[in-house]
C-alpha positions as CSV (number, residue, x, y, z in Angstrom):
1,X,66.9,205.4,191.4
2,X,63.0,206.5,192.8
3,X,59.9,205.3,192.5
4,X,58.4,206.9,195.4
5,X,59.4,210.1,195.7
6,X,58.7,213.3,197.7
7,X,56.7,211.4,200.3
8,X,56.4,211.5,203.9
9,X,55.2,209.0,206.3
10,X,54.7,210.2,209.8
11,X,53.5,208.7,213.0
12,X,53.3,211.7,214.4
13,X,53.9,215.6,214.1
14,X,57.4,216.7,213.1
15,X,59.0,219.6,215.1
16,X,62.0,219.8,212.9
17,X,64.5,218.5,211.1
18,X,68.5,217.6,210.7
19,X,70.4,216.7,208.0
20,X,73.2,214.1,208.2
21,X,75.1,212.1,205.5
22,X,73.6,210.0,203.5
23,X,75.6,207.2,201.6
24,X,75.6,203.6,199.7
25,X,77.5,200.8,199.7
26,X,79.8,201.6,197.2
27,X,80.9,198.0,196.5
28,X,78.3,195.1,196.4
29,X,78.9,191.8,196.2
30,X,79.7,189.9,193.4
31,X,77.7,186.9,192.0
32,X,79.2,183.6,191.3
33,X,78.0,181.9,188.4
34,X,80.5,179.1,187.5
35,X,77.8,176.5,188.1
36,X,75.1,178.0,185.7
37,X,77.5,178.8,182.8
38,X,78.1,175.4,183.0
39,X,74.5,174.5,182.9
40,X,74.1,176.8,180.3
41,X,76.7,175.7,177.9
42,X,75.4,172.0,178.1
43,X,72.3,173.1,176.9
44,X,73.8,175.4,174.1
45,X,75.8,172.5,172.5
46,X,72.8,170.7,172.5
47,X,70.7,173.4,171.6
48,X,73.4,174.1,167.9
49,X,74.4,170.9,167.5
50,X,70.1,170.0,166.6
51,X,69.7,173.4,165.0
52,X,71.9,172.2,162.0
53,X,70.8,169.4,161.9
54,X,67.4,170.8,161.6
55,X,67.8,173.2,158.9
56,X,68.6,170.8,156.4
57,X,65.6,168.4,157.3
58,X,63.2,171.5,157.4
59,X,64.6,172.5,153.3
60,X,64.2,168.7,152.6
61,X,60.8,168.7,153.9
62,X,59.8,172.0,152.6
63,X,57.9,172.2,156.4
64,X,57.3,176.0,157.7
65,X,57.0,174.8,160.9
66,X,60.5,173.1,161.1
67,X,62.2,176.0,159.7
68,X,60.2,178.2,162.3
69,X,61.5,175.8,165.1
70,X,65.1,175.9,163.4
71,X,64.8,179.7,163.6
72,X,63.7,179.4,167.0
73,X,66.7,177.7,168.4
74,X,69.2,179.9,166.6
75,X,67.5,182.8,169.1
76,X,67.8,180.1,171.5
77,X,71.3,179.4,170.7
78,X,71.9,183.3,170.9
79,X,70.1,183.8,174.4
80,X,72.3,181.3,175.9
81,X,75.0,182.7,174.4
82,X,74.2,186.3,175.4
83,X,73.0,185.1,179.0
84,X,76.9,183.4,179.1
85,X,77.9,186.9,178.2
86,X,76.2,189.3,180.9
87,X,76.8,186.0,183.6
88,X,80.7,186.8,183.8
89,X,79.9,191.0,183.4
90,X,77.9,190.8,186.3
91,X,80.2,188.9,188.4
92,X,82.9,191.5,187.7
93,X,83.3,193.1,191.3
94,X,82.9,197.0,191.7
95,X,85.0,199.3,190.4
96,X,85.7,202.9,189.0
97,X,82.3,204.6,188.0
98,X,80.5,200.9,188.5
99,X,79.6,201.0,191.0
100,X,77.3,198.4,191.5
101,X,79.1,196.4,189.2
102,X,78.1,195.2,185.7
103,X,75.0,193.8,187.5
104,X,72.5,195.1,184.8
105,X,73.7,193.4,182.3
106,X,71.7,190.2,182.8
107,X,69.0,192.4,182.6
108,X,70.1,194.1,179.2
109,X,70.5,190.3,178.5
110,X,67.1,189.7,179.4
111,X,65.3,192.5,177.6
112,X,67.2,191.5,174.6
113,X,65.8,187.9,174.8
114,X,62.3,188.9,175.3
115,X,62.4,191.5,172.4
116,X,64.3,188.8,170.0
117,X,60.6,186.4,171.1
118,X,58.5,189.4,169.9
119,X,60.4,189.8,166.4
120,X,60.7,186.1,165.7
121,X,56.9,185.9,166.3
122,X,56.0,188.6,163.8
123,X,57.9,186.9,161.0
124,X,56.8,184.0,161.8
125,X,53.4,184.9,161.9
126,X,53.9,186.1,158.2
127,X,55.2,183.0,157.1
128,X,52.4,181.1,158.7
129,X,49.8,182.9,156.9
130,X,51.6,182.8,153.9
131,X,51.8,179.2,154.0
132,X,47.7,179.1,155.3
133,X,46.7,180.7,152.0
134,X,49.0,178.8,150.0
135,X,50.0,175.7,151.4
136,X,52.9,173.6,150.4
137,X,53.5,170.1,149.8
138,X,54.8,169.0,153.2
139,X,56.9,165.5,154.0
140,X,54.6,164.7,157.0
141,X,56.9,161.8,158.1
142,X,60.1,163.3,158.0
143,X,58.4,166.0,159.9
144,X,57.5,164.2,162.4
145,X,60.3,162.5,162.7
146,X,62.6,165.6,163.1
147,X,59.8,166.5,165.8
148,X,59.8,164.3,168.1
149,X,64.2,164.4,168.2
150,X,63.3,168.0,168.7
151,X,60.8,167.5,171.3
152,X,63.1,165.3,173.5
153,X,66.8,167.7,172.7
154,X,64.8,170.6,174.3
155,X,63.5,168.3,176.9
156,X,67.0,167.9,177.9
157,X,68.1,171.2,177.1
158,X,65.5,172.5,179.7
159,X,66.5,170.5,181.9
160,X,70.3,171.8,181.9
161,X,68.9,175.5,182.3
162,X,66.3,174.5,185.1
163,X,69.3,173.2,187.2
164,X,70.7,177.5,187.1
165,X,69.9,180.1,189.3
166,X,66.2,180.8,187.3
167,X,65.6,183.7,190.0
168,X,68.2,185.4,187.7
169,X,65.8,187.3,184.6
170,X,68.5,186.7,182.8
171,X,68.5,182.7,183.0
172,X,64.7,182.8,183.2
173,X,64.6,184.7,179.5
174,X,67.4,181.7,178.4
175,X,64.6,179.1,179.8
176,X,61.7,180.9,178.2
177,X,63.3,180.3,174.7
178,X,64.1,176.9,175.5
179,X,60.3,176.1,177.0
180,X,58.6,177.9,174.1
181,X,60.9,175.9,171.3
182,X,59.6,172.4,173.4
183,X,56.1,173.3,172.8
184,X,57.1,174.6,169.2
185,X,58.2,170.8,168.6
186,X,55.0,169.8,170.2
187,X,53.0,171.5,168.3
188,X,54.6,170.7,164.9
189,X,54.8,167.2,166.0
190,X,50.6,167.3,166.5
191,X,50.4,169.4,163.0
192,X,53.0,166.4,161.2
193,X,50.8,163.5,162.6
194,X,47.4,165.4,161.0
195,X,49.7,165.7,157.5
196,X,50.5,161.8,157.7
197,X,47.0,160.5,158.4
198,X,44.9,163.3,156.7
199,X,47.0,165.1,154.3
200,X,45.7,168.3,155.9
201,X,48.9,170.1,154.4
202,X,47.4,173.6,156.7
203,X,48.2,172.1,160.1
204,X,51.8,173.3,159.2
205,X,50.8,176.8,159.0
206,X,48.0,176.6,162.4
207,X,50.7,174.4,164.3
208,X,53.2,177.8,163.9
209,X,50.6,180.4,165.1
210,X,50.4,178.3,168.2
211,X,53.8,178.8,168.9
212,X,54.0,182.3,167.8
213,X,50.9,183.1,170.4
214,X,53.2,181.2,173.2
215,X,56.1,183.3,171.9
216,X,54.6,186.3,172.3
217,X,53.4,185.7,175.9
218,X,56.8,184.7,176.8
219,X,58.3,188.3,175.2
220,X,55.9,190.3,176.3
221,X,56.6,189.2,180.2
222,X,60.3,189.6,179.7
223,X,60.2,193.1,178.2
224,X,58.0,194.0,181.0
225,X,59.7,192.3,183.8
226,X,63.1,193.7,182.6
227,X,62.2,197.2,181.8
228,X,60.2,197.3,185.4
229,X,64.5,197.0,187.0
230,X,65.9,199.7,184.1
231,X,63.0,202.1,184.6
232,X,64.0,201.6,188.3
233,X,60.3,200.9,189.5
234,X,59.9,199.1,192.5
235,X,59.8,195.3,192.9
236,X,56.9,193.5,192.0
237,X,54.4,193.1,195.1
238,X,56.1,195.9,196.7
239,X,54.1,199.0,196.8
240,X,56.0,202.2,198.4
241,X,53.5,203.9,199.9
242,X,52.4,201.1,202.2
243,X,56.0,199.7,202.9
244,X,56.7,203.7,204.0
245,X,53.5,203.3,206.1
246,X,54.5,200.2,207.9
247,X,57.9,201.5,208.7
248,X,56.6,204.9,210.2
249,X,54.6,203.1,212.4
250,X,57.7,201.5,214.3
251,X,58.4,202.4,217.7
252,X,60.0,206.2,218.1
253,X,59.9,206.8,214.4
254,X,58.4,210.6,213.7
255,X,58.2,210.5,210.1
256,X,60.0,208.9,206.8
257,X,60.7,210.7,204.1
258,X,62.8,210.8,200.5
259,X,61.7,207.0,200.4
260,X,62.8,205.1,197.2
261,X,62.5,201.6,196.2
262,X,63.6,199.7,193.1
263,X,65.9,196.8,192.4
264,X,69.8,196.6,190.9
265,X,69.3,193.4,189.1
266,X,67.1,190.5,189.7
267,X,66.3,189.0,193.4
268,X,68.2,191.9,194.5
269,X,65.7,195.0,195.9
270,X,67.3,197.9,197.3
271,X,65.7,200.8,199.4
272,X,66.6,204.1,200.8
273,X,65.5,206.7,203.5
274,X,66.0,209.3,205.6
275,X,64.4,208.4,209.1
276,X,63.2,211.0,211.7
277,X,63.1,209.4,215.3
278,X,61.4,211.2,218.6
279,X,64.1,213.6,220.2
280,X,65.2,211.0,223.2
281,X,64.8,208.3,221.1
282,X,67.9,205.9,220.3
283,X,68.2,206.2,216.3
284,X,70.9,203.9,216.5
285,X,68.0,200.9,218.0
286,X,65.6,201.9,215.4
287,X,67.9,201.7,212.5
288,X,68.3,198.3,213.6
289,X,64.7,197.9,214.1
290,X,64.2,199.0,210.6
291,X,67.0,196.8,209.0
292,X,65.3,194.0,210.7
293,X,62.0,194.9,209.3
294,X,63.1,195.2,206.0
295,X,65.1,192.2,206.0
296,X,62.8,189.6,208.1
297,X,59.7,191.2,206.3
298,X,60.2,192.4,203.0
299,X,63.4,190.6,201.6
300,X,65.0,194.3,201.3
301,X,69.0,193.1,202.4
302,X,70.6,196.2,200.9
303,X,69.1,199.1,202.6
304,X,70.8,202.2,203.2
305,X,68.8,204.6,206.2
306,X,69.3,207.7,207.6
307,X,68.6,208.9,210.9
308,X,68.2,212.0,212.7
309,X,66.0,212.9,216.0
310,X,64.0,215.5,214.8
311,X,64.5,218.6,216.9
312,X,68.0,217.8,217.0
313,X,71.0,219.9,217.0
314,X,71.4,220.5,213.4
315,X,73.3,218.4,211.5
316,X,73.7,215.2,214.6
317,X,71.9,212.3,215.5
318,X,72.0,211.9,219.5
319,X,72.9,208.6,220.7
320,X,71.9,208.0,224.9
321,X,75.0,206.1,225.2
322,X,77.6,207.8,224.1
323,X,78.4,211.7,222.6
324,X,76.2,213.5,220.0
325,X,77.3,212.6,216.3
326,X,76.2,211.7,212.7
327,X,74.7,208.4,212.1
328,X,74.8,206.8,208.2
329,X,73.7,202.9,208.3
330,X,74.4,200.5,205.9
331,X,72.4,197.2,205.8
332,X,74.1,194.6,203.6
């Protein structure tokens, strides 16, 4: 878990060094999520219930666009379905070798949302241009018919996932399927209306690339926010080098070293590092001082910092108000 390693930050010259114990917290909270399954499972009977209903207008129609929105909402349908999934992992508390929990599995959620947008657009981008050099005969009206239901389920649908916790990547990836199919009804509701009043049979085939250009953009973000947390980088905005600056320049801090930075699942950065502090300076204050910072100034809650003065006697930490002895903080 680095993405900024073997650096050091000093304020000013080291004259040595002492190692203490380093830890984590072993058990982090859990998440609750009984109000965004619910949310979520709203919008998936919706979303399942229109889907079937969808499939048999789209044959009756012979409309590429329909079946390309039908094909949409089954991935919508299994995002929802998947997100329901890693929702009650992740609130699974600690355990055994978890030991952050089965956090990350909104995030495999996620990825697997974003990478299911990226597929569907390819074939759908086939079928599109299939359909551009050859186009069907196309019921414009029941098209646009089936449309404008769609256009106001996914309205509604949206809605249900808006009201969850969209910090989560894994709700947001749910939400980008749902805001991509509303603008895929859009758009084949625009391409039906051309069909009824200018017989333009093409606007079928155009009306899909719009969506599959939306759907790409929607995947690619996903895939990249998601593999950013697996990959372990750190959080987005955050850069390491100056954070490590800004917290060897606190008050009594020597240097900072073996700094890493990255994030267990989403809204949830993490940070580690071992902390050097002048030789009558209280580590114990600037591990507070430093908890604060993060905190207050950087949204890093979990935080895990050692401290040592740096000539100490190895292995100790001294405090000024009581005896000489190893300090490990925990910031939750």
């Amino acid at each position: 878990m680095t993405t900024h390693h073997g650096h050091d930050h000093k304020q000013g010259r080291a004259s040595g060094a002492c190692k203490g114990h380093d830890g984590h917290e072993g058990r982090s909270r859990g998440v609750t999520a009984g109000t965004d399954q619910r949310w979520l499972t709203a919008a998936l009977v919706l979303i399942t219930g229109f889907m079937a209903v969808e499939v048999v207008v789209g044959v009756i129609a012979n409309s590429t666009a329909l079946m390309a929105d039908a094909a949409h909402m089954l991935t919508d349908s299994a995002s929802i379905v998947l997100a329901l999934i890693a929702m009650r992992l992740a609130a699974r508390p600690a355990r055994g070798h978890f030991t952050f929990g089965l956090k990350r599995a909104e995030i495999l959620s996620a990825q697997a949302n974003g990478l299911t947008l990226l597929l569907l657009g390819a074939w759908l981008t086939y079928e599109a241009i299939g359909k551009l050099i050859a186009p069907p005969e196309v019921d414009g009206g029941l098209m646009l018919a089936t449309a404008l239901i769609g256009i106001v389920v996914n309205v509604v649908a949206g809605w249900c996932i808006s009201k969850a916790n969209r910090t989560s990547l894994n709700v947001e990836g749910a939400y980008q399927h749902i805001r991509n199919d509303l603008f895929a009804f859009i758009g084949t509701a625009v391409a039906a209306l051309v069909i009824v009043t200018t017989g333009f049979a093409r606007a079928d085939g155009v009306a899909t690339l719009v969506v599959v250009a939306l759907m790409v953009k929607a995947g690619l973000g996903l895939v990249r926010d998601s593999g950013r947390i697996l990959l372990e980088a750190a959080p987005a905005g955050t850069d390491p080098d100056a954070l490590g600056d800004v917290m060897a320049a606190r008050p009594h801090v020597v240097e900072i070293h073996d700094l890493h930075v990255w994030t267990i699942t989403s809204d949830q950065p993490a940070l580690s590092a071992h902390v050097m502090v002048e030789l009558d300076g209280d580590c114990h204050a600037v591990r507070r001082d430093l908890e604060h910072l993060l905190a207050e100034g950087h949204g890093i809650d979990h935080a895990t910092i050692q401290v040592d003065n740096a000539p100490a006697t190895e292995g100790h930490c001294r405090d000024p108000h009581g005896p000489v002895h190893r300090e490990t903080a925990h910031a939750n």
